[in-house]
N, C-alpha and C positions, 0 to 999 in steps of 0.2 A: 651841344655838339654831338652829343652818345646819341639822339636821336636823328640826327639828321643824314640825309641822302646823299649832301652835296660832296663831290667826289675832289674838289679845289682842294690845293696843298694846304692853303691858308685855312679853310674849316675844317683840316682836317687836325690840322695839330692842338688846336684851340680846343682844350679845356682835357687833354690826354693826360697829361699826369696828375690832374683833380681826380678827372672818374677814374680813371684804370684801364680807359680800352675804347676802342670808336668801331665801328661799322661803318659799310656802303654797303647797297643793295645794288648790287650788279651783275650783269645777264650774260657780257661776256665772261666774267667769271667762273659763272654756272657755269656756260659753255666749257671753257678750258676743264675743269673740273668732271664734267661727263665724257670729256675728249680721253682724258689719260685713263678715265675708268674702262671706258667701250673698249681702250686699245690695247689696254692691262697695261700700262707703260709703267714698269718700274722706277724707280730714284736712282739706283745704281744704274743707270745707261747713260746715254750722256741725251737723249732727250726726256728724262726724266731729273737730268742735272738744269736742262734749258729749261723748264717750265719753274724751276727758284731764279735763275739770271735775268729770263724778260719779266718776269711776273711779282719779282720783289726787288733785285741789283736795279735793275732796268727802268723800275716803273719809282716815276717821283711822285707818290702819293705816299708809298712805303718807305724810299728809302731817306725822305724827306722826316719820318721820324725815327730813324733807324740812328739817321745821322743828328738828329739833337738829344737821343737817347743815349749814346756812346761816343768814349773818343774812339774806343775799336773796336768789332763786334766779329762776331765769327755764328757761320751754323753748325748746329750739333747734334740737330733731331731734324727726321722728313722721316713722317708715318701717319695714318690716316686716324682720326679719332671718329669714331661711331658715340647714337645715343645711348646714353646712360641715367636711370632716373637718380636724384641727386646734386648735391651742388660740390663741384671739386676744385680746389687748387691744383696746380701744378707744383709750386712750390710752397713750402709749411709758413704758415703765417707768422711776417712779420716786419710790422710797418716800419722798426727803426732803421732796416736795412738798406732803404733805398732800390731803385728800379737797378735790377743785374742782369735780367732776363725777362724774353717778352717769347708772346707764342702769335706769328701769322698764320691766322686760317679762313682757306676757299671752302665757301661752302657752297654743297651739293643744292643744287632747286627743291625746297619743299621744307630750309632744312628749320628745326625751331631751338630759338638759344636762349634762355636768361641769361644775362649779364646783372652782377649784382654789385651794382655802382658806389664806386670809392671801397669797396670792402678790403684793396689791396692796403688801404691806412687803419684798418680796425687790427686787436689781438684777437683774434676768433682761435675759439678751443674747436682743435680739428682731431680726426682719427683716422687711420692708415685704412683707407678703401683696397676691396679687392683687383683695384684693377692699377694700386702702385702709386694714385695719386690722393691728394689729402680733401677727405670732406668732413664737410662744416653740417650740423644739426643745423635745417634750415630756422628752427627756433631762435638760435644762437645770432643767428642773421638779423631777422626780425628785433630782436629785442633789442639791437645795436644800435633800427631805427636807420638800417639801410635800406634800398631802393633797388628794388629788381625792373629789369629795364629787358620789355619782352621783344623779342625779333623774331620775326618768319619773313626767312628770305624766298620770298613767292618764285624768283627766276635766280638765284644762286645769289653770293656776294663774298663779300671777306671781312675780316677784325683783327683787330691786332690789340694784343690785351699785353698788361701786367701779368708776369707767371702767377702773383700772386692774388690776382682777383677771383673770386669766386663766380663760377658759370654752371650750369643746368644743360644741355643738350637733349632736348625730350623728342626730338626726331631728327634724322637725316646724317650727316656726316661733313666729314671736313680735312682734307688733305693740308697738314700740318706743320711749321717750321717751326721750330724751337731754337732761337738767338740769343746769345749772351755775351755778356763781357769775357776776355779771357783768363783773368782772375777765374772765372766761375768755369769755365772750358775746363781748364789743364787742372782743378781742384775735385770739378765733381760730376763730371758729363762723364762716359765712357765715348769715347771716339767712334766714328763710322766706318762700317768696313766698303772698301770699295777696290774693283779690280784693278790691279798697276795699269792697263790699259787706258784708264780715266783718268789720270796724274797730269795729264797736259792739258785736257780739257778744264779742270779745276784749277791748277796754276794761269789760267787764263780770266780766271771769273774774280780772281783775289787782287786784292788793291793793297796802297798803302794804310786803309782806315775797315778793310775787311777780309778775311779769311774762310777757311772754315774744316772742322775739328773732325778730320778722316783716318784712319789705316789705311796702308794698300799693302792687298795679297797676290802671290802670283800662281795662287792652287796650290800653293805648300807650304806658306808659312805668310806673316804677315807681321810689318811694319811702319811705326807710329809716324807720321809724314810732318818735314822739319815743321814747329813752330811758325808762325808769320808772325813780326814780332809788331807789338803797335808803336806809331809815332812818337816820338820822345817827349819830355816833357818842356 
């Protein structure tokens, strides 16, 4: 499934929580992705709100495993990640934990990723990188007797990983969502600031099974915006 193109719901979910993470290579993608660069579109606007609603709420290729990934899920990071030589987590290894959080990323045309397959179920002894996330001595990898699994997305695409898989980014870039259960939100995300102007446009994107983990300021002070609580049990 981690190598293949096909963009179907059905090959998309198939074999996600074995490896850790899937790919498509796709052009509109790219496109969208060179759209909001060319036009500096911010996340804090509300069409920088629309480019997460049509391009992950909206679209059922994402949120088809959005929704068998969680009973509720909320966003809590939109920021762009650049190359970095290296292989990083997002979150410190550890397979007993189970999936809490996942990261979608549109990639730029050109852009190149190792993906390092299944690593999200290995103990890999990690160290606090300069840039905040955990990386793994690609040795440590290796000896594990994992699988790096190489992509260059020639006309742009996207992936959606395990926080905890290990990835390499040795060109390009990737306008970035960071999703998680709300156990993991209200524990250990710091919330996003966004102007009270935007309050209605985001209570409009939130469902009963999704949210997502914001402040809003009004140029003078700023507060934690209620809770959306998940479906009962």
């Amino acid at each position: 499934m981690a190598s293949t193109e096909s963009s179907s719901v059905e090959d998309l979910g198939r074999g996600f929580f074995r490896d850790g993470f899937l790919f498509v290579k796709d052009t509109q993608a790219g496109q969208r992705v060179e759209e909001m660069e060319t036009n500096s579109i911010p996340f804090a606007s509300e069409r920088g709100l629309g480019f997460y609603k049509i391009n992950v709420l909206d679209d059922p290729r994402k949120r088809h495993t959005l929704d068998s990934s969680f009973k509720w899920f909320g966003l809590g990071l939109y920021r762009t990640f650049g190359a970095m030589p290296g292989d990083y987590a997002f979150r410190q290894s550890d397979p007993a934990s189970g999936l809490e959080s996942l990261l979608i990323q549109f990639w730029k045309r050109g852009s190149k990723v190792t993906f390092w397959k299944a690593s999200h179920l290995e103990q890999v002894v990690t160290m606090k990188g300069e840039n905040n996330l955990w990386r793994a001595p690609r040795v440590a990898l290796t000896r594990l007797g994992l699988e790096p699994v190489e992509v260059t997305f020639e006309n742009g695409g996207f992936s959606i990983r395990d926080t905890r898989l290990f990835v390499e980014v040795s060109e390009g870039s990737a306008i970035t969502f960071g999703i998680a259960s709300k156990d993991v939100l209200d524990k250990w995300w710091a919330p996003m600031k966004l102007h009270e102007s935007l309050e209605k446009v985001v209570n409009k994107m939130e469902g009963p099974n999704c949210g997502m983990n914001v402040t809003y300021f009004d140029g003078k002070y700023s507060t934690r915006a209620p809770a959306v609580s998940p479906p009962p049990d």
